[in-house]
C-alpha positions as CSV (number, residue, x, y, z in Angstrom):
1,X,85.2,119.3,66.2
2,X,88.7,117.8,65.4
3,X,89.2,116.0,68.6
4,X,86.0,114.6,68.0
5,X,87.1,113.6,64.7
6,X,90.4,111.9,66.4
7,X,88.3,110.2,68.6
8,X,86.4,108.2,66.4
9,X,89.6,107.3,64.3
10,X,90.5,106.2,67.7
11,X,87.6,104.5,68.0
12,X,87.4,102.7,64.6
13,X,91.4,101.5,65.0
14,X,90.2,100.1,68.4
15,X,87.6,98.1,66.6
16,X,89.4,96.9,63.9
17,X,91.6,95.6,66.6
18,X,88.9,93.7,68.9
19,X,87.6,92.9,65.2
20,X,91.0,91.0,64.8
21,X,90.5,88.7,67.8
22,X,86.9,87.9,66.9
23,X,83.6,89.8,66.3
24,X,82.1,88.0,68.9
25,X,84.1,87.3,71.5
26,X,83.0,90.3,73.9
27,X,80.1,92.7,72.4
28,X,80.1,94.2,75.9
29,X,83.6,95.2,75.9
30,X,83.8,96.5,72.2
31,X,80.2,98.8,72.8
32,X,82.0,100.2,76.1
33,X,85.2,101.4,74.1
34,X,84.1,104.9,74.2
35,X,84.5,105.1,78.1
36,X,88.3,103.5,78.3
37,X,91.6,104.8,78.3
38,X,94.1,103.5,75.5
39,X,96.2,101.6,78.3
40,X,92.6,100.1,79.9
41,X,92.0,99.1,76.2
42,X,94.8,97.3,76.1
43,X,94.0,95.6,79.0
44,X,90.7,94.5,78.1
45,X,92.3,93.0,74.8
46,X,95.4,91.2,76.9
47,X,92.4,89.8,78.9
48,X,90.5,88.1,75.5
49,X,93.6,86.8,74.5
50,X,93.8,84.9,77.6
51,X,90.5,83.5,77.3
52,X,88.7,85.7,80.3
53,X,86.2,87.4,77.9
54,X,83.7,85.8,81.1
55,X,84.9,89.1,83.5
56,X,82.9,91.4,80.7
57,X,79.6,89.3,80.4
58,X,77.7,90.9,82.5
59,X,78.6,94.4,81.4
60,X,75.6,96.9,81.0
61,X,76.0,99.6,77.6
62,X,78.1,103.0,78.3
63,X,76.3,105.1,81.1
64,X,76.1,102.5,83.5
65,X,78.5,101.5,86.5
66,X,81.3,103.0,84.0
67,X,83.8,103.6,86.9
68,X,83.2,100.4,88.1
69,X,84.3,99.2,84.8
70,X,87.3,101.2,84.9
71,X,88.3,99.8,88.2
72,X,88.2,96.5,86.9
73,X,90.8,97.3,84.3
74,X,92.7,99.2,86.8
75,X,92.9,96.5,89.4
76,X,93.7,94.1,86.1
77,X,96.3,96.4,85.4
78,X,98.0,96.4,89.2
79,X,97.7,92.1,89.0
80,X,99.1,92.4,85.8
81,X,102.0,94.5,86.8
82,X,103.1,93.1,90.5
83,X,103.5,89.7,89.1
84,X,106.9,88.8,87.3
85,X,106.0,88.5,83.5
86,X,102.6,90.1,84.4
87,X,99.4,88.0,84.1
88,X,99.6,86.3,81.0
89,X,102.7,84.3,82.7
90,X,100.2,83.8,85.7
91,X,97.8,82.4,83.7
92,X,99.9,80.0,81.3
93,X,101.5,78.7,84.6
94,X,98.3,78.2,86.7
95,X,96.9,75.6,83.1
96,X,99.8,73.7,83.8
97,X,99.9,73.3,87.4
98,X,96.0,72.9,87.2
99,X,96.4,70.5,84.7
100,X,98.6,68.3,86.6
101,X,96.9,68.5,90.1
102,X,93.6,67.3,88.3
103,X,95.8,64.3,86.2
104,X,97.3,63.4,89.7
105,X,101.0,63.9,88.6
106,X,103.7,63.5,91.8
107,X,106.1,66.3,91.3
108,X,108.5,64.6,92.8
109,X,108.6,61.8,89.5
110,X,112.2,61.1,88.8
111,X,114.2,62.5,91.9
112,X,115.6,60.1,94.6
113,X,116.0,61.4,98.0
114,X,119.0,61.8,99.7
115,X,120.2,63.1,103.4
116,X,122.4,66.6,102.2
117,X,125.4,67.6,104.2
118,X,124.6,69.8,106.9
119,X,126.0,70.9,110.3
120,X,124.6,69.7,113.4
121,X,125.3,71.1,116.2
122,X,124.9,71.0,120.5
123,X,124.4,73.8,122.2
124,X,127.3,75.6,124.3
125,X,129.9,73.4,123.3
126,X,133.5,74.7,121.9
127,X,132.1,73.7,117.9
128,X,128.6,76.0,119.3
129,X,130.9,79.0,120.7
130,X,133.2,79.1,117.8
131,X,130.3,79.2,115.7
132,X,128.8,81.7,117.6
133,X,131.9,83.7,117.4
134,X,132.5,83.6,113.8
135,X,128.5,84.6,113.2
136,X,128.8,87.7,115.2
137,X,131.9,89.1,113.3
138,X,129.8,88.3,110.3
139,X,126.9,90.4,111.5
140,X,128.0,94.0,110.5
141,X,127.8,91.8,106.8
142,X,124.2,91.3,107.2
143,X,120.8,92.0,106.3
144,X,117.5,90.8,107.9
145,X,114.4,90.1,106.8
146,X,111.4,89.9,108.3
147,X,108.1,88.3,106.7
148,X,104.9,89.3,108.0
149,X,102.2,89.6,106.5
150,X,99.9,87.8,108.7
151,X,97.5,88.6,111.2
152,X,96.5,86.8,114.3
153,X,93.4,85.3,113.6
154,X,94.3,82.1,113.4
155,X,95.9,82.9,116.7
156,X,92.3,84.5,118.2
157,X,94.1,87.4,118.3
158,X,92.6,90.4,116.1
159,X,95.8,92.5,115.8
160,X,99.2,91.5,113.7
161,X,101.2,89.0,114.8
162,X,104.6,90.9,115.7
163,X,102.5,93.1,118.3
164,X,101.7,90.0,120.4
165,X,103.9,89.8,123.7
166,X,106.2,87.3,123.2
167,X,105.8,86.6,126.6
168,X,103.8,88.1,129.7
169,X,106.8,88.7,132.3
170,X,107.9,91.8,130.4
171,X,105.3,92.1,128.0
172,X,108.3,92.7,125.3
173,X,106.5,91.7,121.8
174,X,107.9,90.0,118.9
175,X,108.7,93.1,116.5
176,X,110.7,94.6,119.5
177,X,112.3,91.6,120.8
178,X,113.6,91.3,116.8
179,X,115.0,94.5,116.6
180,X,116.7,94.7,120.0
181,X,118.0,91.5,118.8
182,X,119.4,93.1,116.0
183,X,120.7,95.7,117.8
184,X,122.6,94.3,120.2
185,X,124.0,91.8,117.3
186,X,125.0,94.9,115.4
187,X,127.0,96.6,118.5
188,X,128.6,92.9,119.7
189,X,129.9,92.6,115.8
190,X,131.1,96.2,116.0
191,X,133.2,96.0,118.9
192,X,134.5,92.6,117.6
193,X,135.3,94.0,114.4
194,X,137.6,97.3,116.1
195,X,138.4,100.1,114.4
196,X,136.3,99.3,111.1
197,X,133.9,101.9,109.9
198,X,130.2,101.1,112.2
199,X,127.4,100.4,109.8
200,X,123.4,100.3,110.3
201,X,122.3,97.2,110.0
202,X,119.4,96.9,107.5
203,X,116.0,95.6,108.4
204,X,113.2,94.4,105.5
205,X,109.5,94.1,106.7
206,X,107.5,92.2,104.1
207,X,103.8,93.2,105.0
208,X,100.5,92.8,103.2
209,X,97.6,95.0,103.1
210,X,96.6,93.5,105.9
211,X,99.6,94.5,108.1
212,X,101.0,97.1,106.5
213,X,99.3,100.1,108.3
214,X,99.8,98.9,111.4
215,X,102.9,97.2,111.1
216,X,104.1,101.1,110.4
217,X,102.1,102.3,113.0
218,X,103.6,99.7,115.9
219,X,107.1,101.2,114.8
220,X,106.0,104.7,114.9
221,X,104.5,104.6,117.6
222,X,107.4,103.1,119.3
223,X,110.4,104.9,117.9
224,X,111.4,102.3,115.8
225,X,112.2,100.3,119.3
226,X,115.4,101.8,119.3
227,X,116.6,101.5,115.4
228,X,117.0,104.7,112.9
229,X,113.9,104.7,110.9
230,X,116.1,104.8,107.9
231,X,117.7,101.3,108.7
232,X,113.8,99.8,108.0
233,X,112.2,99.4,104.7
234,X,108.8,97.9,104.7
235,X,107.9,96.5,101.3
236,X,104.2,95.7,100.9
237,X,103.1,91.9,99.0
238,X,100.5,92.8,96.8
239,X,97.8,89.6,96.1
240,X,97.2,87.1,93.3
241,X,94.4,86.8,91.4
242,X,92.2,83.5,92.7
243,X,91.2,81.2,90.0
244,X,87.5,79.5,88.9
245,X,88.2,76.4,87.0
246,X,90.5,74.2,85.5
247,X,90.4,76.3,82.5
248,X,92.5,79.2,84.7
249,X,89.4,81.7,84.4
250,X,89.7,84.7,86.9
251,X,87.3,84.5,89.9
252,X,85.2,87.1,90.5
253,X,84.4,88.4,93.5
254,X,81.6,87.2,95.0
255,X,80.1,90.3,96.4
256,X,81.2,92.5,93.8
257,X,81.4,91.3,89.6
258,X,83.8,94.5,88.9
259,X,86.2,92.8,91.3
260,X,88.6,90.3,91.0
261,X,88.7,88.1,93.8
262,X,92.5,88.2,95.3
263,X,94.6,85.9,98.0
264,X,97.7,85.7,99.7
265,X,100.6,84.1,97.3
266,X,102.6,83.0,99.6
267,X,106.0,84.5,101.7
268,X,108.1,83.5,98.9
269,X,106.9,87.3,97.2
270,X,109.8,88.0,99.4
271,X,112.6,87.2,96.7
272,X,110.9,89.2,93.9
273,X,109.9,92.1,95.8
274,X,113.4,92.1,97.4
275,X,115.1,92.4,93.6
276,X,112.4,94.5,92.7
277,X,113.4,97.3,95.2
278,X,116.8,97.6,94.2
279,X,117.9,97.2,98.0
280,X,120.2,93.7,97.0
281,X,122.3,95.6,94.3
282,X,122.6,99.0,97.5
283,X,123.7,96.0,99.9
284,X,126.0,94.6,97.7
285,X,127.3,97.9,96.9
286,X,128.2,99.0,100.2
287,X,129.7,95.9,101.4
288,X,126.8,93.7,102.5
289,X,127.5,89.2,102.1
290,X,124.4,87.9,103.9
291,X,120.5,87.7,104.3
292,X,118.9,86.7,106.8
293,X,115.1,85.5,106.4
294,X,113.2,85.0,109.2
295,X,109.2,84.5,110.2
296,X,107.1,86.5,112.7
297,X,106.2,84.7,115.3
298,X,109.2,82.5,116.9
299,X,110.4,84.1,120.5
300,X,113.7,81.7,120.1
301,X,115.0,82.3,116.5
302,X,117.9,84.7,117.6
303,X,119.0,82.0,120.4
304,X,120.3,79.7,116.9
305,X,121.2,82.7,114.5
306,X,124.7,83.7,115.8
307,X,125.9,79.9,115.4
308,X,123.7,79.1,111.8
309,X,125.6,82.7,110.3
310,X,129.3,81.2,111.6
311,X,128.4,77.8,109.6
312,X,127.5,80.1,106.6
313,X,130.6,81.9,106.7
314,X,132.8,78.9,107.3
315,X,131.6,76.6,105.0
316,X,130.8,78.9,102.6
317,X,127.0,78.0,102.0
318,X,125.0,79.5,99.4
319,X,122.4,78.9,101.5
320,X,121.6,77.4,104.8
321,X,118.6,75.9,106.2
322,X,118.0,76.5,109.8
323,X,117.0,73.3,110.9
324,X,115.6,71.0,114.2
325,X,116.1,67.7,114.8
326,X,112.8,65.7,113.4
327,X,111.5,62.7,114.6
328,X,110.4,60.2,111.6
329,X,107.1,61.1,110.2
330,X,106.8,64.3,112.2
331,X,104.2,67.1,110.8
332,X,107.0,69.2,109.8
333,X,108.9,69.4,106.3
334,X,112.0,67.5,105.7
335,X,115.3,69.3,104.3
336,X,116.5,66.4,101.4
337,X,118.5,66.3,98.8
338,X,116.8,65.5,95.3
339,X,118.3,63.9,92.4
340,X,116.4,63.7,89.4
341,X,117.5,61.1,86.5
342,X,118.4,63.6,84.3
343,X,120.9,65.0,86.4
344,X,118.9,68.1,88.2
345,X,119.7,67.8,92.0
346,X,118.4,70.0,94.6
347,X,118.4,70.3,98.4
348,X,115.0,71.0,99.2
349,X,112.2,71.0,101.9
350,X,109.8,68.1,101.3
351,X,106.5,68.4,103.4
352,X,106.4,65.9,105.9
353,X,103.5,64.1,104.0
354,X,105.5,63.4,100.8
355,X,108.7,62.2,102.2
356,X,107.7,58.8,103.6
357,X,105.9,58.2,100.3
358,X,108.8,58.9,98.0
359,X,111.3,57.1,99.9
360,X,108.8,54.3,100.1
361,X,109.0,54.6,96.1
362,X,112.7,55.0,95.9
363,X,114.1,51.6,97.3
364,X,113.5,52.4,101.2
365,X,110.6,50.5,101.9
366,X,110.2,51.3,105.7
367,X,110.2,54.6,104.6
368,X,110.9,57.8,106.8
369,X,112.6,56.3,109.9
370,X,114.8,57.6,113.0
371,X,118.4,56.5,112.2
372,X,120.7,55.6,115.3
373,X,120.8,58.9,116.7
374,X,117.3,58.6,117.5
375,X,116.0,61.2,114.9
376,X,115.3,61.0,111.2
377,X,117.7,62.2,109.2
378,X,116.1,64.3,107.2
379,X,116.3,67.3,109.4
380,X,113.1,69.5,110.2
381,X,112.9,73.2,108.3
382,X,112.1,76.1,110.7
383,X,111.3,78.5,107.8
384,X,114.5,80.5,108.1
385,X,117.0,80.6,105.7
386,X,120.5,82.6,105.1
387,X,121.2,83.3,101.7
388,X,124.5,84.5,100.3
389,X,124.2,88.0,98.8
390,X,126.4,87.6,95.6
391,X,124.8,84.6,94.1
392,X,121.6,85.8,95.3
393,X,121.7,88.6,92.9
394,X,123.4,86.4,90.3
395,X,120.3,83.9,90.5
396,X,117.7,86.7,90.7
397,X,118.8,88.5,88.1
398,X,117.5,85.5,85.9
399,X,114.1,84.3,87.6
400,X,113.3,88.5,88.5
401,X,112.8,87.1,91.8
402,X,110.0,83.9,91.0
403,X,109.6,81.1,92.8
404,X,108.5,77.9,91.7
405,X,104.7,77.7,92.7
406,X,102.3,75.2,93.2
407,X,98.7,75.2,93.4
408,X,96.6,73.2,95.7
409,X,92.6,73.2,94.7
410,X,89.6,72.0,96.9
411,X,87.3,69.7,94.7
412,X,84.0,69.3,94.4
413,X,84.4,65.5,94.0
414,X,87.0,62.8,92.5
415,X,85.7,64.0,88.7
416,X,88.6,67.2,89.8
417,X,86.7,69.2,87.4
418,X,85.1,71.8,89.9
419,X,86.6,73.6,92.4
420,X,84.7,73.9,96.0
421,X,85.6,77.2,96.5
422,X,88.5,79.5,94.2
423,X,91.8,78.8,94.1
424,X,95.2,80.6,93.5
425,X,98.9,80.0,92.4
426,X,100.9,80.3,95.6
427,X,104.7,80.3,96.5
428,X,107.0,79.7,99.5
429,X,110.1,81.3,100.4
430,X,112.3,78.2,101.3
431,X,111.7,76.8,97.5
432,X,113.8,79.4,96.7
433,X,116.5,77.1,96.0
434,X,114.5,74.7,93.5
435,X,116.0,77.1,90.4
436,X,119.7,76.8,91.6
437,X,121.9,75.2,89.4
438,X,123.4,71.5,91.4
439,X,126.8,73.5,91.9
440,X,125.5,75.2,94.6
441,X,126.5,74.8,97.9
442,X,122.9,74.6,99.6
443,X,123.6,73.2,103.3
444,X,121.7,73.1,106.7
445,X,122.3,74.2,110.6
446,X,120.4,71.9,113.1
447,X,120.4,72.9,116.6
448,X,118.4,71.9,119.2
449,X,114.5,72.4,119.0
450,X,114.7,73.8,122.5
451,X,117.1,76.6,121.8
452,X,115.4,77.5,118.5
453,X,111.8,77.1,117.2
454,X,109.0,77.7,119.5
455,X,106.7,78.9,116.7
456,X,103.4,80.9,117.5
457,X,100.6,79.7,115.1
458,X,97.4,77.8,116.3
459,X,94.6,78.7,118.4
460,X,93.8,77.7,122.2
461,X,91.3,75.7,121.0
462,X,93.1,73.8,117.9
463,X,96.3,73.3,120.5
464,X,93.8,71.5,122.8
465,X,93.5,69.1,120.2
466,X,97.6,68.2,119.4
467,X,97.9,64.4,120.5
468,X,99.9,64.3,123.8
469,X,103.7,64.4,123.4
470,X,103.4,66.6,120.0
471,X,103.9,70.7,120.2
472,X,101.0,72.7,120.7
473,X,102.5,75.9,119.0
474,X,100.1,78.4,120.8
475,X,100.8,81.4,122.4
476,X,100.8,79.3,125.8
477,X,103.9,76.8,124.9
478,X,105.4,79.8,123.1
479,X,105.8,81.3,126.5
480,X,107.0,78.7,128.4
481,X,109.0,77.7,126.0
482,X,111.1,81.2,126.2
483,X,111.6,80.1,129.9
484,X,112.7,76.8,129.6
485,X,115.4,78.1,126.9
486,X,116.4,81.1,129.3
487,X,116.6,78.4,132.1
488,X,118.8,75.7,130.1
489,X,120.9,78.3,129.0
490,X,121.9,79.5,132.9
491,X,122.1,76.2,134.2
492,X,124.9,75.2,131.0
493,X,126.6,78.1,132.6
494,X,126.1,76.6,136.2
495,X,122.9,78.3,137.7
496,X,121.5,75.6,139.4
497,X,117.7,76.1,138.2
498,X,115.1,74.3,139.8
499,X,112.9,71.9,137.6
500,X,109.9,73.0,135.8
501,X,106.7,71.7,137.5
502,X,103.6,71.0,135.0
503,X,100.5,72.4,135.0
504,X,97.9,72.7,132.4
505,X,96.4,75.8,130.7
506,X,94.1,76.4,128.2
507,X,93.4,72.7,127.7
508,X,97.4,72.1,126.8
509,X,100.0,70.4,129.6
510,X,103.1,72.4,129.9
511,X,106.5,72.4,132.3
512,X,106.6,76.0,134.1
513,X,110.2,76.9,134.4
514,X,111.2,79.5,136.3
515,X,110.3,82.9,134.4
516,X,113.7,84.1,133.2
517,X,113.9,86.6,131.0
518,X,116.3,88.9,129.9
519,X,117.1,92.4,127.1
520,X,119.2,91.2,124.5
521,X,121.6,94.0,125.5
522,X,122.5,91.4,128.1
523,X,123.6,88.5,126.0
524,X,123.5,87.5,122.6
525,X,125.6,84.8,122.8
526,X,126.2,81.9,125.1
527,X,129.9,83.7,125.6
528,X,128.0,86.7,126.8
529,X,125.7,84.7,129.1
530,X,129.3,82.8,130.1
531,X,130.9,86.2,130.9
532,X,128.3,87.7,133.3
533,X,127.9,84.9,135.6
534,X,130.1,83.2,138.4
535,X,130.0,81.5,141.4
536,X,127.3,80.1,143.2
537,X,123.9,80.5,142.4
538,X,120.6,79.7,142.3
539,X,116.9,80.1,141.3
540,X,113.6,78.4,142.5
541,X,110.8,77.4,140.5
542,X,108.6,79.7,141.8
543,X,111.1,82.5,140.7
544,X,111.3,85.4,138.6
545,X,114.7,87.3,137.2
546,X,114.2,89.7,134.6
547,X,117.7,91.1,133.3
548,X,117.4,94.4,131.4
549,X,120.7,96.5,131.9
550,X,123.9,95.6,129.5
551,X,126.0,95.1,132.6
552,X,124.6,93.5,134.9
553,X,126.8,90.1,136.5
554,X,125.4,87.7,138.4
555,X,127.2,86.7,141.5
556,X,126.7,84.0,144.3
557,X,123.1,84.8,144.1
558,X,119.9,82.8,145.9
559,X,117.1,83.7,144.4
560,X,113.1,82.4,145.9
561,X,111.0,85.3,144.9
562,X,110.8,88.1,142.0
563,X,114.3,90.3,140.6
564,X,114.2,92.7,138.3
565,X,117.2,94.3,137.6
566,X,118.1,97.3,135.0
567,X,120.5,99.8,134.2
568,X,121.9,102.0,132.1
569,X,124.7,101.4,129.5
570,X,127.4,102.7,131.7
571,X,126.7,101.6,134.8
572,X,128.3,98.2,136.2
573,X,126.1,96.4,138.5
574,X,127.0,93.1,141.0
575,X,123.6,91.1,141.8
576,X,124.3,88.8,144.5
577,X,122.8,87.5,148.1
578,X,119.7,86.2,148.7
579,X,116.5,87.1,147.5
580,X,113.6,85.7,149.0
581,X,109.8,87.1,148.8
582,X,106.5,86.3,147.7
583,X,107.2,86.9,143.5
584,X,104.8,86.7,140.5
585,X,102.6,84.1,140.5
586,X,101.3,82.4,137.2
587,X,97.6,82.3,137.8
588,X,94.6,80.0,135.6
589,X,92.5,82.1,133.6
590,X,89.0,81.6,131.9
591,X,89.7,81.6,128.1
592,X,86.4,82.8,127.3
593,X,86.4,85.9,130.0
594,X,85.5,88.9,127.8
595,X,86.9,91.4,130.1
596,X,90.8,90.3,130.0
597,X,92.5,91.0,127.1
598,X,92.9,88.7,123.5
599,X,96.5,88.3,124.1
600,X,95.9,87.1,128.0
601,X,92.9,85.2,127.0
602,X,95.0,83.1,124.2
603,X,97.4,81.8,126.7
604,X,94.9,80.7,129.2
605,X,96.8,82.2,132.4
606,X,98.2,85.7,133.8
607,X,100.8,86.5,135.6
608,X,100.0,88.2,139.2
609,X,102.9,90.5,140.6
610,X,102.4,90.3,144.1
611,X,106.4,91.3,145.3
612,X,109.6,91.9,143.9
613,X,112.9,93.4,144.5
614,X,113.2,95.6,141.3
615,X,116.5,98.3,140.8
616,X,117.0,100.5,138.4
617,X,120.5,102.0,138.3
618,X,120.2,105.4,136.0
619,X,123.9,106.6,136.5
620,X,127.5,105.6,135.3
621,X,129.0,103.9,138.1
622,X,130.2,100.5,139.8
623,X,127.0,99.2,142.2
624,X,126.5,96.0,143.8
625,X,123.0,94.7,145.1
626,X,123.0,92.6,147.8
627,X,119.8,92.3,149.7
């Protein structure tokens, strides 16, 4: 009897307490009381206060779908608590931002654009090496992370985006080619570094429910690709909640009205869920300076990475942009600085779209142009960014990890006041440094789009449609674009390599380079590439040379035909002569063939291994191979 008794104190407390915010602003929720936990209770008040009494309208009396109810407070109560400042920040920020996309406000009123200071730089020169060089020592310093939670769909591939070959000669896919890269950064900056205490090298993941599984699964499944599990942390972006109107009223989903309907926020989570972790302060702790951010899908990133960390370290950057050279008007963001007339100044990226404008506005009335060197001067952002540890935390510690967001609605019509479908608040990593005070020392690293950003993102069929001379970004000129760097990079060190011949697949024209691929174990570094090649040599178009063994040197070799070449750590192999046979074809494919793979299909060719000359060398030991 007395717990019966407590209850309905309970019970009347709880009513004088809805009573408080008004008798009628939910009936439903105050006659379903009976069925809630104190905490869910809570909720459902937090919820009125914020004007969403709409989620409880349709609510039938106790008896009736009550854990369905309850799951709509617990999902409330999982929005409420992965957000920084929980849901009633959320909501408070989405009526302003809503209330400025509907009145038209440019949120760029104020500032004056600027070109920052930056580093540019050409690949394989003595600036480039010594770059290189300083960035390796600075490795064993380092943190990477990796942000990925995307799948391929947009791709017309069903599985997640760092299990797609990064290319087809080796069938290596991004998450490996990653952490090999890693690796064999990790064990270059060891040796460089002599005598000082070897450390693991820490790798984040940032998945999303919709990679997360399998994102674990790939590694598992694949011990790790060489790395101690320990040394990878996967930490999982939980979803927003999408918004209904102007008014910042919660969506519900359409299929279910116990469900709030949820989207993506954006890959600048990453910063939050990063402080949230506690990893930062364990980095800092044991000795860590720099993180590396970088995206899922780009088979060239570690080509610029070396070089970008060696302009962190020497100029002491806070952060640093990687960057491309961009031609004026371009479709990709802008890194500028912004000045705002009362004194705020930023170095920022400006989408493509709202650069010309605001120069236009600020006293250049051409607008975004190419300045003498033939590019804009407002480089392009790649998406990958090396932050400073120390004032990482510092800054963190007071923003928890938020980013400046921005919302972007679809309306109805030019009254803004309905939505076409829901919206949501989202975020991007590289606004990260929007909150930083002007005495930061935010800089950029340009090298050449050849050598560093071949990006993976748009379907066969939206690549088809790219206007001529712009980049397709498809899983086709990803490929060849892994060749053409691999190919550039041996000829700088005096291969002569045949020219690339075009041919066109999947609706997109692309230059075929010889397929040259090799293990990051091989080379890192231009240096490395430098150091394991001499003499006289020389590779057709119609060639392939894979490279998987650490040493392996290339000497005074002719090669017409398929190589592939691998070995174990201690054995020392000399690949020389001539090597002439029939080789791996690249052969047309139909796109829409159901009985070849997604990941063939999307590139529009295969490649056909008719004949090779392939060694394996699997103990210690000098060996030369001379055919």
């Amino acid at each position: 009897m007395a717990s019966s008794a407590v209850n309905s104190a309970i019970d009347k407390l709880l009513n004088l307490q809805l009573n408080e915010l008004s008798a009628s602003s939910s009936p439903n929720l105050q006659k379903n009381l009976s069925i809630l936990s104190p905490q869910q209770i809570e909720l459902g008040k937090m919820l009125l206060e914020l004007g969403q009494g709409h989620l409880f309208e349709h609510w039938p009396d106790p008896g009736v779908d009550d854990d369905d109810k309850r799951a709509l407070l617990d999902q409330v109560s999982l929005l409420n608590s992965s957000y920084p400042g929980g849901l009633s920040s959320y909501i408070k920020t989405a009526k302003e931002l809503l209330a400025d996309s509907k009145a038209g406000k440019n949120p760029f009123d104020g500032f004056t654009p600027s070109v920052p200071s930056g580093e540019v730089l050409t690949f394989g020169d003595d600036n480039f090496v010594q770059y290189e060089d300083v960035g390796v020592k600075e490795v064993q310093n380092a943190a990477f992370v990796l942000v990925a939670g995307g799948l391929g769909e947009r791709l017309g591939y069903q599985g997640i985006k760092v299990a797609l070959p990064m290319e087809t000669t080796t069938g290596t896919c991004f998450l490996q080619h990653y952490i090999e890269s890693i690796l064999s950064l990790s064990e270059a900056s060891f040796k460089q570094a002599q005598g000082e205490c070897r450390r693991d090298v820490p790798l984040v993941i940032m998945t999303s429910d919709d990679t997360h599984e399998r994102t674990l699964q790939l590694l598992e499944s694949n011990t790790y690709f060489g790395m101690k599990p320990t040394q990878v942390k996967l930490l999982k972006q939980e979803k927003v909640a999408c918004l209904a109107d102007n008014d910042a009223r919660l969506a519900l989903d359409p299929n279910n009205k116990y469900k709030i309907q949820t989207k993506p926020h954006g890959h600048g989570d990453v910063h939050a869920l990063l402080y949230s972790s506690g990893l930062l302060k364990e980095w800092k702790d044991t000795g860590l300076r720099w993180v590396l951010f970088f995206q899922d899908t780009n088979g060239l990133l570690f080509k610029a990475i070396p070089a970008a960390l060696g302009v962190s370290a020497t100029k002491e950057y806070h952060v640093n942009s990687l960057a491309v050279p961009r031609k004026a008007k371009e479709a990709i963001g802008g890194i500028t600085r912004l000045t705002h007339t009362d004194g705020r100044e930023m170095v920022i990226n400006v989408e493509y779209n709202q650069l010309d404008p605001l120069l236009r506005a600020t006293g250049h009335p051409d607008g975004d142009v190419n300045c003498e060197t033939g590019y804009s001067p407002y480089p392009g952002n790649i998406n990958q960014l090396i932050i400073e540890l120390g004032p990482y935390i510092d800054e963190l510690s007071k923003t928890g990890g938020a980013i400046k967001e921005f919302v972007n609605p679809k309306y109805k019509d030019s009254t803004k006041t309905e939505f076409k479908s829901s919206t949501r608040l989202e975020c991007m990593m590289q606004d990260y440094p929007k909150t930083l005070s002007p005495s930061a020392r935010v800089g950029f690293t340009v090298t050449e789009t050849w050598l560093a950003y071949a990006p993976v993102k748009n379907n066969p069929e939206d690549a088809a449609k790219v206007p001529k001379g712009n980049p397709y970004h498809s899983a086709t000129s990803g490929e060849m674009a892994i060749y053409r760097a691999n190919s550039m990079i041996l000829k700088k060190a005096g291969v002569e390599v045949d020219d690339p011949v075009t041919q066109v697949f999947n609706g997109q024209e692309v230059d075929v380079w010889s397929r040259i691929v090799w293990k990051p174990k091989w080379a890192v570094t231009y240096a490395d590439v430098k150091s394991k090649v001499s003499g006289n040599n020389s590779v057709s178009q119609k060639s392939t040379l894979v490279i998987k063994g650490r040493d392996i040197f290339i000497e005074d070799l002719s090669l017409d035909g398929a190589l592939i070449v691998d070995s174990v750590d201690d054995a020392e192999v000399k690949v020389g002569g001539s090597v002439h046979n029939s080789g791996w074809t690249v052969e047309s494919i139909d796109k829409d063939s159901s009985e070849l793979p997604e990941e063939v299909r999307i590139r529009g060719f295969k490649i056909a291994k008719n004949e090779q000359v392939q060694q394996f060398y699997g103990e210690p030991g000098k060996f030369s191979l001379k055919p």
